[in-house]
C-alpha positions in Angstrom: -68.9 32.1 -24.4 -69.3 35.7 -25.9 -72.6 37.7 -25.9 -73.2 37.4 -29.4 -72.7 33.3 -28.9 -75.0 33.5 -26.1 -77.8 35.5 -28.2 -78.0 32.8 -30.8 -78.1 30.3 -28.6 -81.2 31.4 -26.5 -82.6 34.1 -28.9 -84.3 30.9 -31.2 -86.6 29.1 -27.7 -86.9 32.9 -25.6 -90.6 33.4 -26.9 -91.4 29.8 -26.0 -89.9 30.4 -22.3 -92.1 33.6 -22.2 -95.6 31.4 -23.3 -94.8 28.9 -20.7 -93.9 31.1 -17.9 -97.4 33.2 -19.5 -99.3 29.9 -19.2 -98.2 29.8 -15.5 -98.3 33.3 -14.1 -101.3 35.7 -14.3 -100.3 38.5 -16.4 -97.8 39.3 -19.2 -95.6 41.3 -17.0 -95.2 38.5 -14.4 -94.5 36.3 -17.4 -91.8 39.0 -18.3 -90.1 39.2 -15.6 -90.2 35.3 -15.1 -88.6 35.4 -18.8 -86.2 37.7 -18.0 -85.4 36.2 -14.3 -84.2 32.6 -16.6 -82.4 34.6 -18.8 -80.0 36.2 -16.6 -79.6 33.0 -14.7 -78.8 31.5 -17.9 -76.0 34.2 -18.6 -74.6 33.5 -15.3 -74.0 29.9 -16.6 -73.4 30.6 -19.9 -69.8 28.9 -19.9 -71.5 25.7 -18.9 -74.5 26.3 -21.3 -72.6 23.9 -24.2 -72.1 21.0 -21.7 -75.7 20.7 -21.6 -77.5 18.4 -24.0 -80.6 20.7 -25.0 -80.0 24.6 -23.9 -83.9 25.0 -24.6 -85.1 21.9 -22.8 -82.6 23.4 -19.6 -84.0 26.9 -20.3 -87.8 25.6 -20.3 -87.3 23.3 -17.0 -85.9 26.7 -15.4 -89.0 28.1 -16.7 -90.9 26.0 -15.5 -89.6 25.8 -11.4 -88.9 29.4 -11.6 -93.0 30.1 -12.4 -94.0 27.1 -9.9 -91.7 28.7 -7.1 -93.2 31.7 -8.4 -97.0 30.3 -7.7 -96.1 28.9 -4.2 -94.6 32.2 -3.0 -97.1 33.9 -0.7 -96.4 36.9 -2.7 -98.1 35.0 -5.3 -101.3 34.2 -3.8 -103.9 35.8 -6.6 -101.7 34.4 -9.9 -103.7 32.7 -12.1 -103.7 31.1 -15.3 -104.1 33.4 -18.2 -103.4 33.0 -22.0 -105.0 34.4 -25.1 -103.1 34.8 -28.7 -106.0 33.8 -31.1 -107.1 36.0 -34.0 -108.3 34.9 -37.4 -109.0 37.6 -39.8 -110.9 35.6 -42.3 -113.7 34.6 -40.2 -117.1 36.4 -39.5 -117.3 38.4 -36.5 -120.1 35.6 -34.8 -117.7 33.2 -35.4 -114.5 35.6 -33.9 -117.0 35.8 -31.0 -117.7 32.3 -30.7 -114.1 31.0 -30.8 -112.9 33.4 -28.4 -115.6 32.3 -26.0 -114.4 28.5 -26.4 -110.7 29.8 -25.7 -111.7 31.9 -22.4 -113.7 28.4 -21.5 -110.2 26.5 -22.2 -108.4 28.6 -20.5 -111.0 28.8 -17.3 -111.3 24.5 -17.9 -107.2 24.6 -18.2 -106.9 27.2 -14.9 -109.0 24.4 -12.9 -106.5 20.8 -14.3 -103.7 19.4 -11.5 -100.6 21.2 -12.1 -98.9 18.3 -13.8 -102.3 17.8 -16.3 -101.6 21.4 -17.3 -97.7 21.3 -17.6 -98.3 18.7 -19.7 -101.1 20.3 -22.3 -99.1 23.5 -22.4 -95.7 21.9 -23.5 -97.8 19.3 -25.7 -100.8 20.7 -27.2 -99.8 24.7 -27.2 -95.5 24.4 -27.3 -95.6 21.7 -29.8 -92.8 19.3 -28.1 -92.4 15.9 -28.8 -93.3 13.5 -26.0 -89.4 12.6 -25.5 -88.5 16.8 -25.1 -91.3 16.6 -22.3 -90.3 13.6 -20.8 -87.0 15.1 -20.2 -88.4 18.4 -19.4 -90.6 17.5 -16.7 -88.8 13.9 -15.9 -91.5 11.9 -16.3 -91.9 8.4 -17.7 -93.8 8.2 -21.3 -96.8 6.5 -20.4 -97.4 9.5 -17.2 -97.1 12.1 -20.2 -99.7 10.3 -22.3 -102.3 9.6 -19.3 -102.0 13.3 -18.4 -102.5 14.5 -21.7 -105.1 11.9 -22.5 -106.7 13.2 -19.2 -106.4 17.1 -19.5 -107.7 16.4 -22.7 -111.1 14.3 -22.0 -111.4 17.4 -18.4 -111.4 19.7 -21.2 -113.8 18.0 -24.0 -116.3 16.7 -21.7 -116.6 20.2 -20.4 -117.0 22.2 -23.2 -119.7 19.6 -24.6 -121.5 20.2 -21.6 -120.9 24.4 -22.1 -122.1 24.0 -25.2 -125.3 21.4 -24.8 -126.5 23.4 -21.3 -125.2 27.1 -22.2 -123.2 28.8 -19.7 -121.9 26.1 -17.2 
């Protein structure tokens, strides 16, 4: 496989490899170099890259150990989880203020979910996979994606109703 081969093969899913590993690590340039880490293992295999059935789910399941090996190193001891890409020009600033308080609480409510719980919101809710993509991804059974989801998702509702009823929680 040739360079330019290889660029249009992982070019398309590198952005989603960098939000996941971003999701998982503390700060953009630990997500970076996580990013960059998969994509030189991923040129060191790129003859076998076309045997494989999905390059991107196989790039994202890298991803994924690479930031979880990442999170166990001692090295690694203050990661956390940190994510925020939301702007919306159109709105009022109150309401710019208000929404970006509900993400940091999302994010704290997120940092605070079993690992699995947050895999599983990440590649669902944020990545937009299908339940079969995850459930190859993180090789899980269908009905263990949906109870995690369906749990990550009720951790994180019943939260921010309580934020929001009692103020600052």
């Amino acid at each position: 496989m040739k360079q330019s081969e290889f660029l249009n093969v992982v070019l398309p899913f590198k952005d989603k490899l960098y939000r996941l590993a971003k999701r998982l690590l503390v700060s953009s340039e630990e997500a970076e170099d996580a990013t960059q880490e998969i994509l030189m293992k991923l040129w060191s295999k790129k003859n076998k890259i076309e045997g494989y059935k999905s390059a991107e789910a196989f790039a994202m399941t890298m991803t994924k150990n690479y930031c979880l090996d990442r999170l166990k190193s001692k090295q690694a001891s203050n990661l956390k989880l940190v994510h925020s890409n939301y702007s919306d020009d159109s709105s009022s600033l109150q309401r710019q203020v208000e929404a970006r308080d509900s993400i940091d609480w999302v994010q704290r409510i997120m940092e605070e979910l079993p690992e699995q719980q947050k895999l599983v919101l990440q590649l669902r809710d944020v990545e937009q996979y299908d339940y079969e993509e995850i459930e190859a991804l993180l090789d899980m059974k269908p009905t263990a994606i949906r109870v995690a989801l369906s749990r990550a998702r009720k951790t994180i509702r019943e939260k921010l109703t309580e934020k929001h009823r009692y103020g600052i929680g």
